[in-house]
C-alpha atoms as a printed R data frame, in Angstrom:
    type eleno elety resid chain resno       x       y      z
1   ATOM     1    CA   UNK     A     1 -64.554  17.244 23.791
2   ATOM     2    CA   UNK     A     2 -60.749  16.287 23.602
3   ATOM     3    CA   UNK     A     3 -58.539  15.537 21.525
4   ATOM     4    CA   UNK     A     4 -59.304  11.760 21.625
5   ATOM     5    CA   UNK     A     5 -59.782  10.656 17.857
6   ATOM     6    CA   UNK     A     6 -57.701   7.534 16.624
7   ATOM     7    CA   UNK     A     7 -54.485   7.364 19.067
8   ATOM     8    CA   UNK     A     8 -53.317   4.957 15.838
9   ATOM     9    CA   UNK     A     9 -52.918   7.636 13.680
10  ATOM    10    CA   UNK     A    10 -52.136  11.178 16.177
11  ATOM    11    CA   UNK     A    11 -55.386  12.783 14.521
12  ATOM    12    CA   UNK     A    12 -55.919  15.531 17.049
13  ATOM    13    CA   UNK     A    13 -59.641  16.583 15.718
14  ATOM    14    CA   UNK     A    14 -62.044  14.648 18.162
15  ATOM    15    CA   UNK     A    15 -64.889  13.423 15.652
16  ATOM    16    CA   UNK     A    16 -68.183  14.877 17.033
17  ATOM    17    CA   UNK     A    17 -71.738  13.771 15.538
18  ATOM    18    CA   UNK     A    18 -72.307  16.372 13.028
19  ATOM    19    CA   UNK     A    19 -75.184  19.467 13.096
20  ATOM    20    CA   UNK     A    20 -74.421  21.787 16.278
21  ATOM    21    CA   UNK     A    21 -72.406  19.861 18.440
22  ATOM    22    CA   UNK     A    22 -69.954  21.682 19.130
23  ATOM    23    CA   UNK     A    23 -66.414  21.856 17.418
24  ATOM    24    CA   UNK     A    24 -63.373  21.218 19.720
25  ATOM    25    CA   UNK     A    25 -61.272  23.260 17.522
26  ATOM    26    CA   UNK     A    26 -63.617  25.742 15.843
27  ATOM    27    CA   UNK     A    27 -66.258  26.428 18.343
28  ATOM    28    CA   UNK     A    28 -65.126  29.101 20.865
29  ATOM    29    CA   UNK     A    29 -64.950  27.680 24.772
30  ATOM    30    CA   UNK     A    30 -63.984  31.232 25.641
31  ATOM    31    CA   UNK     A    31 -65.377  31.713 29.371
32  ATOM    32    CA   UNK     A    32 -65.040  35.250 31.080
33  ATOM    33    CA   UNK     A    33 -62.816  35.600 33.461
34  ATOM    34    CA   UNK     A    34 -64.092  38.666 34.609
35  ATOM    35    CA   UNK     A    35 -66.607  39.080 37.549
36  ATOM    36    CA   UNK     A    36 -68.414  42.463 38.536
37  ATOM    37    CA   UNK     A    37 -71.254  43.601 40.508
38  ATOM    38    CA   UNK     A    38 -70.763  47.184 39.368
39  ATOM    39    CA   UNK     A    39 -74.044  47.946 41.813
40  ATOM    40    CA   UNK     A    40 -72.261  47.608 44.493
41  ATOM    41    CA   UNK     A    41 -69.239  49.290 43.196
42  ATOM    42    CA   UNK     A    42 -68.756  53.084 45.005
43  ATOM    43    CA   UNK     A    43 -68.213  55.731 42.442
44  ATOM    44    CA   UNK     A    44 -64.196  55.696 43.068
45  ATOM    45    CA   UNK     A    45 -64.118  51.984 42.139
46  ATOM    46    CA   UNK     A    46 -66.285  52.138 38.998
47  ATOM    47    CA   UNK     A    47 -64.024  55.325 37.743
48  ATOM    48    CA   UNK     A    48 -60.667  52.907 38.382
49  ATOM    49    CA   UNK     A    49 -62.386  50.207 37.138
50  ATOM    50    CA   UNK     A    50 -63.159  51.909 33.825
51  ATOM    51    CA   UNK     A    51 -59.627  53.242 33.314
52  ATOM    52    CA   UNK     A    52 -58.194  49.878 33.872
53  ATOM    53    CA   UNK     A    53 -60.933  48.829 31.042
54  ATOM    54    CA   UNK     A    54 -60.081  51.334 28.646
55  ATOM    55    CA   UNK     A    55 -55.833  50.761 29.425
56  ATOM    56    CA   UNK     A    56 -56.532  47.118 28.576
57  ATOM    57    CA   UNK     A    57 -58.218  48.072 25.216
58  ATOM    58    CA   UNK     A    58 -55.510  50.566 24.292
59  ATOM    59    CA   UNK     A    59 -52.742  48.290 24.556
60  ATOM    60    CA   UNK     A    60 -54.259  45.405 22.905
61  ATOM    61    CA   UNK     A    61 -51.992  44.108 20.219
62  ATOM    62    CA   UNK     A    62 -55.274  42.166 18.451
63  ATOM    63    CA   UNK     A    63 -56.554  44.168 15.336
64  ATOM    64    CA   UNK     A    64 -58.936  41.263 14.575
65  ATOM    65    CA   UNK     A    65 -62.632  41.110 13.529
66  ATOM    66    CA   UNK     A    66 -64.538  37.829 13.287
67  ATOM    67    CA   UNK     A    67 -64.421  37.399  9.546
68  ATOM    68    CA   UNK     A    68 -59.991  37.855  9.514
69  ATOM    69    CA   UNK     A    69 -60.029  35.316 12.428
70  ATOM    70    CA   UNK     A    70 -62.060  32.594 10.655
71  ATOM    71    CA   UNK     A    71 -60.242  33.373  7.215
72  ATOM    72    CA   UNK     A    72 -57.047  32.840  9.340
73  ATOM    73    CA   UNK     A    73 -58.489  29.570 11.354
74  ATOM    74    CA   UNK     A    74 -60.126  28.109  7.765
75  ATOM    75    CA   UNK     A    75 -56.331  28.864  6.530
76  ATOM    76    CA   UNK     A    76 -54.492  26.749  9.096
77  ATOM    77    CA   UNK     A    77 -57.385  23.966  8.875
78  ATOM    78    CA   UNK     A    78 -56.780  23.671  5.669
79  ATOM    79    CA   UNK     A    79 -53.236  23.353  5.798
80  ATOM    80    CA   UNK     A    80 -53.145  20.559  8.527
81  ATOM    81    CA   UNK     A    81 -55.541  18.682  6.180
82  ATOM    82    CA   UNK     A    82 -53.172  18.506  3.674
83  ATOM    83    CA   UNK     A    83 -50.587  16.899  5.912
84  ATOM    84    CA   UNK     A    84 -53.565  14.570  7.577
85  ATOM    85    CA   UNK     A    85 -54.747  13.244  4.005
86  ATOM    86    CA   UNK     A    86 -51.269  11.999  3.087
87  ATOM    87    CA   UNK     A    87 -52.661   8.974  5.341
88  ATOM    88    CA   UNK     A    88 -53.475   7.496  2.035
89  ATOM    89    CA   UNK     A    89 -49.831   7.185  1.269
90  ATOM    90    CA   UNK     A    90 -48.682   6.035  4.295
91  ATOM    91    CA   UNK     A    91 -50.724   3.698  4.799
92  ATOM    92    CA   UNK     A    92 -48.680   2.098  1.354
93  ATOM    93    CA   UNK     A    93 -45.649   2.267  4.014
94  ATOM    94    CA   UNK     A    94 -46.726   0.834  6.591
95  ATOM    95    CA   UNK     A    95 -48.102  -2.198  4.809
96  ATOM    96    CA   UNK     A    96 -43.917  -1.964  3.263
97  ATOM    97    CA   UNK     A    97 -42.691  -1.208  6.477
98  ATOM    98    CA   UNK     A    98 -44.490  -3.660  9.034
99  ATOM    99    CA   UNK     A    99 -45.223  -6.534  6.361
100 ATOM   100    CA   UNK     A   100 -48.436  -7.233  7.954
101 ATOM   101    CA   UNK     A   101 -50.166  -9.932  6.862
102 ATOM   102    CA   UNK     A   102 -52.747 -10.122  3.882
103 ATOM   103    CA   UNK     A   103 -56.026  -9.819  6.315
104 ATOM   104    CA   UNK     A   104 -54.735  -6.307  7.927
105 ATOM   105    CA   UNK     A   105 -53.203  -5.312  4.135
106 ATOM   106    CA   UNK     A   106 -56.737  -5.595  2.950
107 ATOM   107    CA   UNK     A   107 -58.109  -3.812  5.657
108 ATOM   108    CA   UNK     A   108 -55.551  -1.048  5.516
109 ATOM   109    CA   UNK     A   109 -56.064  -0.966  1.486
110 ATOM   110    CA   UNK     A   110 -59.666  -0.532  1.995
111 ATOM   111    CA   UNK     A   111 -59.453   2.253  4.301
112 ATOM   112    CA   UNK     A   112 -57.270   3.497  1.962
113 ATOM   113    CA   UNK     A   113 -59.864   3.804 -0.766
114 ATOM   114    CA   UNK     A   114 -62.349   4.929  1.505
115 ATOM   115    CA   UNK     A   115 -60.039   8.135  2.934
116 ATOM   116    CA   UNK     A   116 -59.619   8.689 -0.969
117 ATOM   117    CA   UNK     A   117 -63.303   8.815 -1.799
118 ATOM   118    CA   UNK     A   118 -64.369  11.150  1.138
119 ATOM   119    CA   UNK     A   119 -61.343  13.556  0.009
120 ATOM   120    CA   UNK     A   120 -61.952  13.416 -3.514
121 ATOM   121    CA   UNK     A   121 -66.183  14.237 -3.189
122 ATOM   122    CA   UNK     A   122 -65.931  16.276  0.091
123 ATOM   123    CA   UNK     A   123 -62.642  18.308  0.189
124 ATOM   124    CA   UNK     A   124 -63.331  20.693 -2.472
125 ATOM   125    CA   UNK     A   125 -66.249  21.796 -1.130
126 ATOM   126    CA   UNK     A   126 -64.920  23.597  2.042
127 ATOM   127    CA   UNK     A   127 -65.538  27.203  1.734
128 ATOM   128    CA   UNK     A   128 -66.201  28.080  5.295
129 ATOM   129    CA   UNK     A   129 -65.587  26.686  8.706
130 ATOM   130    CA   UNK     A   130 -69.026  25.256  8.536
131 ATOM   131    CA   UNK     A   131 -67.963  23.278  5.592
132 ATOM   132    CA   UNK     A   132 -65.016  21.921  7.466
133 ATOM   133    CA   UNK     A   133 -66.809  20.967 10.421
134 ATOM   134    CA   UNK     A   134 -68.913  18.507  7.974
135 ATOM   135    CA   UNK     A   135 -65.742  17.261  6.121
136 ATOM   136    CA   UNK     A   136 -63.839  16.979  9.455
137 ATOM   137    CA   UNK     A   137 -66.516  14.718 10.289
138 ATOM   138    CA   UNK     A   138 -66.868  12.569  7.368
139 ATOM   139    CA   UNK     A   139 -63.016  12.031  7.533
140 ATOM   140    CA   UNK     A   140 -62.645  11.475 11.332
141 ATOM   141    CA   UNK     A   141 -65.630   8.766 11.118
142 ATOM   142    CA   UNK     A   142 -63.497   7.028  8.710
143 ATOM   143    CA   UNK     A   143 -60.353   7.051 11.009
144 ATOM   144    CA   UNK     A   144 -62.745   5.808 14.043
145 ATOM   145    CA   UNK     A   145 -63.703   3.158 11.554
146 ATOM   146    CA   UNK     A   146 -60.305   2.194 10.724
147 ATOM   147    CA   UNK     A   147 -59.586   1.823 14.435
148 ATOM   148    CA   UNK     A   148 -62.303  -0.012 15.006
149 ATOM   149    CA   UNK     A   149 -61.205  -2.705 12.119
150 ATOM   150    CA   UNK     A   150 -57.762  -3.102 13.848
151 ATOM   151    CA   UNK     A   151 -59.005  -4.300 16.970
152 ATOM   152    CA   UNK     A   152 -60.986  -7.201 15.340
153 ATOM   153    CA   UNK     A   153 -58.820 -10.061 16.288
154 ATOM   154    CA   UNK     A   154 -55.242 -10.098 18.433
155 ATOM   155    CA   UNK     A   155 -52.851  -9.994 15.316
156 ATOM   156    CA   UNK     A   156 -54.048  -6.822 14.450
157 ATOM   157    CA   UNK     A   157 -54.179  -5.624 17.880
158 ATOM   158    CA   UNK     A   158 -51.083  -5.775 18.154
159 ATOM   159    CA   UNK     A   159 -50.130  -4.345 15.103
160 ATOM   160    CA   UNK     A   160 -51.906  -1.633 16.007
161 ATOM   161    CA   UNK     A   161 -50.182  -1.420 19.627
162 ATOM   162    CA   UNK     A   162 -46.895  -0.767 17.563
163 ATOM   163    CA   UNK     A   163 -48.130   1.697 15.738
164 ATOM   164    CA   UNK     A   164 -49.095   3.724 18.815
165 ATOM   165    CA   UNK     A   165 -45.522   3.198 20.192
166 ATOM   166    CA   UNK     A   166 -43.760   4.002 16.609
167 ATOM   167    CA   UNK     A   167 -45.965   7.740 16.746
168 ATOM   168    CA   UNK     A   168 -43.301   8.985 18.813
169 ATOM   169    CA   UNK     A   169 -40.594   7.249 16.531
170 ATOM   170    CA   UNK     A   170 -39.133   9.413 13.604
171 ATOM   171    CA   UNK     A   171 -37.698   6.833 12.084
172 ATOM   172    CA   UNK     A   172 -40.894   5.590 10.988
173 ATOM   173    CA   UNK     A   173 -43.569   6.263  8.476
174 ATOM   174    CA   UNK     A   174 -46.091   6.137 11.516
175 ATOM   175    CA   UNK     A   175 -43.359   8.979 13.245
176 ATOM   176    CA   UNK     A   176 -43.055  11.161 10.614
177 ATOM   177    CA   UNK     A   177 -46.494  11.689  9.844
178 ATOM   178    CA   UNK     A   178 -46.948  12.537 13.629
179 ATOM   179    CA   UNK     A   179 -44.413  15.009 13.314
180 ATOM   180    CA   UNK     A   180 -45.724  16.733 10.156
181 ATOM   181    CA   UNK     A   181 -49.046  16.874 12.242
182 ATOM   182    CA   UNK     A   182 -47.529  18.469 14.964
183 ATOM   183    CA   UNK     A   183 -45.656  21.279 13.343
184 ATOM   184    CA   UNK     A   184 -49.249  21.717 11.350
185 ATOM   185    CA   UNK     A   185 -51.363  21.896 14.915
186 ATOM   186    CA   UNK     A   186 -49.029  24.478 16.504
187 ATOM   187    CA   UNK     A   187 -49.967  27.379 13.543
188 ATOM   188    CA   UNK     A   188 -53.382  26.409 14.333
189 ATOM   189    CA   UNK     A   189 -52.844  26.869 18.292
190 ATOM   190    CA   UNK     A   190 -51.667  30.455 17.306
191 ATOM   191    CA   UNK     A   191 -54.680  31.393 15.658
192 ATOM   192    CA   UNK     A   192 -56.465  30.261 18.544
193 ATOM   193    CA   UNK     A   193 -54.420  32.204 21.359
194 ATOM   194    CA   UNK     A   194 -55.440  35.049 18.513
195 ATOM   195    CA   UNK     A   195 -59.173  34.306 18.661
196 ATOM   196    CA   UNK     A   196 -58.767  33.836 22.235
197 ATOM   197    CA   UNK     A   197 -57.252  37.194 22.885
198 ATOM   198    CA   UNK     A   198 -60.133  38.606 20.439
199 ATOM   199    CA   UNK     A   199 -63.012  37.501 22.435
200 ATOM   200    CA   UNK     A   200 -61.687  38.686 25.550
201 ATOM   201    CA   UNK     A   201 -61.081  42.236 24.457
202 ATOM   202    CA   UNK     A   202 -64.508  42.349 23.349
203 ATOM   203    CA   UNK     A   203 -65.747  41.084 26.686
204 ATOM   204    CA   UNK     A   204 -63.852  43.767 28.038
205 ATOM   205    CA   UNK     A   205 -65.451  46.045 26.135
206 ATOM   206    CA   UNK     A   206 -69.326  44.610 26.759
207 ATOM   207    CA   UNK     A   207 -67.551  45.225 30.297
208 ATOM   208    CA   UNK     A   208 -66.763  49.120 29.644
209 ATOM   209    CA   UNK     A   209 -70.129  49.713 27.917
210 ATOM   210    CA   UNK     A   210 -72.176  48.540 31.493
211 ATOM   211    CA   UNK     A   211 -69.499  50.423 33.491
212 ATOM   212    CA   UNK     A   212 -70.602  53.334 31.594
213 ATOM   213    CA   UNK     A   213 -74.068  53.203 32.410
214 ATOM   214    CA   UNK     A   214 -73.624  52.443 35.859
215 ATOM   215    CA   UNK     A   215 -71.239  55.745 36.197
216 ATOM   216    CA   UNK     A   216 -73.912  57.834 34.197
217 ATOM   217    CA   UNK     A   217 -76.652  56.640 36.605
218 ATOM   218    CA   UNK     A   218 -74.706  58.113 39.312
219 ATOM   219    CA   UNK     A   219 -73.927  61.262 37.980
């Protein structure tokens, strides 16, 4: 899953439909990038394969476990929620800024309660990463709900069409939200390089435990 939830408001957390479906953000879509059939390795390869293993290991800059990682991902999460829930004060200008009619005011104002409702009951409960998956949820439905009101009838079509083109505007309220996003995505995409780089040095080392074997068969 992409990053494909509400282009209205640059939410970059695809919703997904709660349990064990996978998290686009949380979940690990690590894939190995290593192939070996260390059978039909000769003795010469498995030894050069093994040093190049352990040299790999060694000068791994990733002191990680699994529980620092998630403290760190949970961390970052956290943080870019409390840039995405400032929604609820936007939204109070854009309704300034645009001066949309009274129909897509009331709509906006009761998506405004509703955001404030699921933050105020759910929020606080996030302890884990498991918690924020269910909260990320809840709060993404409500954006894909939101979206789903603005494309009712044409005149708020097409306020929503300028919204999507004033996202890349600073200027505006809709622009400067996107930006604070941003900035609050690319601390999370560090983590991730740093989760990525974790999983692969312990594939490497899965890796180094088989090559082992294989070599102590031989001898």
């Amino acid at each position: 899953m992409k990053f494909i939830l509400i282009y209205l408001l640059i939410i970059s957390f695809n919703v997904y439909s709660g349990g064990e479906e996978p998290h686009p953000i949380i979940d690990s879509n690590y894939v190995s990038k290593y192939e070996y059939n260390f059978q039909k390795m000769d003795l010469v390869e498995l030894e050069n394969t093994r040093l190049l293993f352990l040299k790999n290991i060694n000068n791994s800059e990733n002191r990680n476990t699994k529980e620092s990682l998630d403290e760190k991902l949970l961390k970052e999460l956290l943080e870019y929620d409390d840039e995405r829930i400032k929604i609820t004060k936007v939204i109070d200008e854009i309704i300034k800024e645009y001066n949309v009619n009274n129909e897509i005011k009331q709509t906006l104002l009761s998506f405004q309660e509703t955001f404030t409702i699921t933050i105020g009951e759910n929020r606080h409960l996030v302890k884990d990463l498991r918690g924020y998956k269910a909260y990320d949820f809840r709060l993404g439905a409500n954006y894909l709900a939101m979206m789903s009101a603005l494309h009712e009838n044409e005149e708020s079509r097409k306020f929503y069409s300028r919204l999507v083109k004033d996202k890349k505007n600073p200027n505006t309220s809709i622009g400067k939200y996107n930006e604070k996003l941003k900035l609050a995505q690319s601390d999370i995409v560090l983590v991730k390089k740093e989760i990525k780089d974790f999983l692969e040095i312990n594939d490497i080392k899965n890796l180094l435990e088989k090559i082992n074997i294989e070599i102590s068969n031989r001898k």
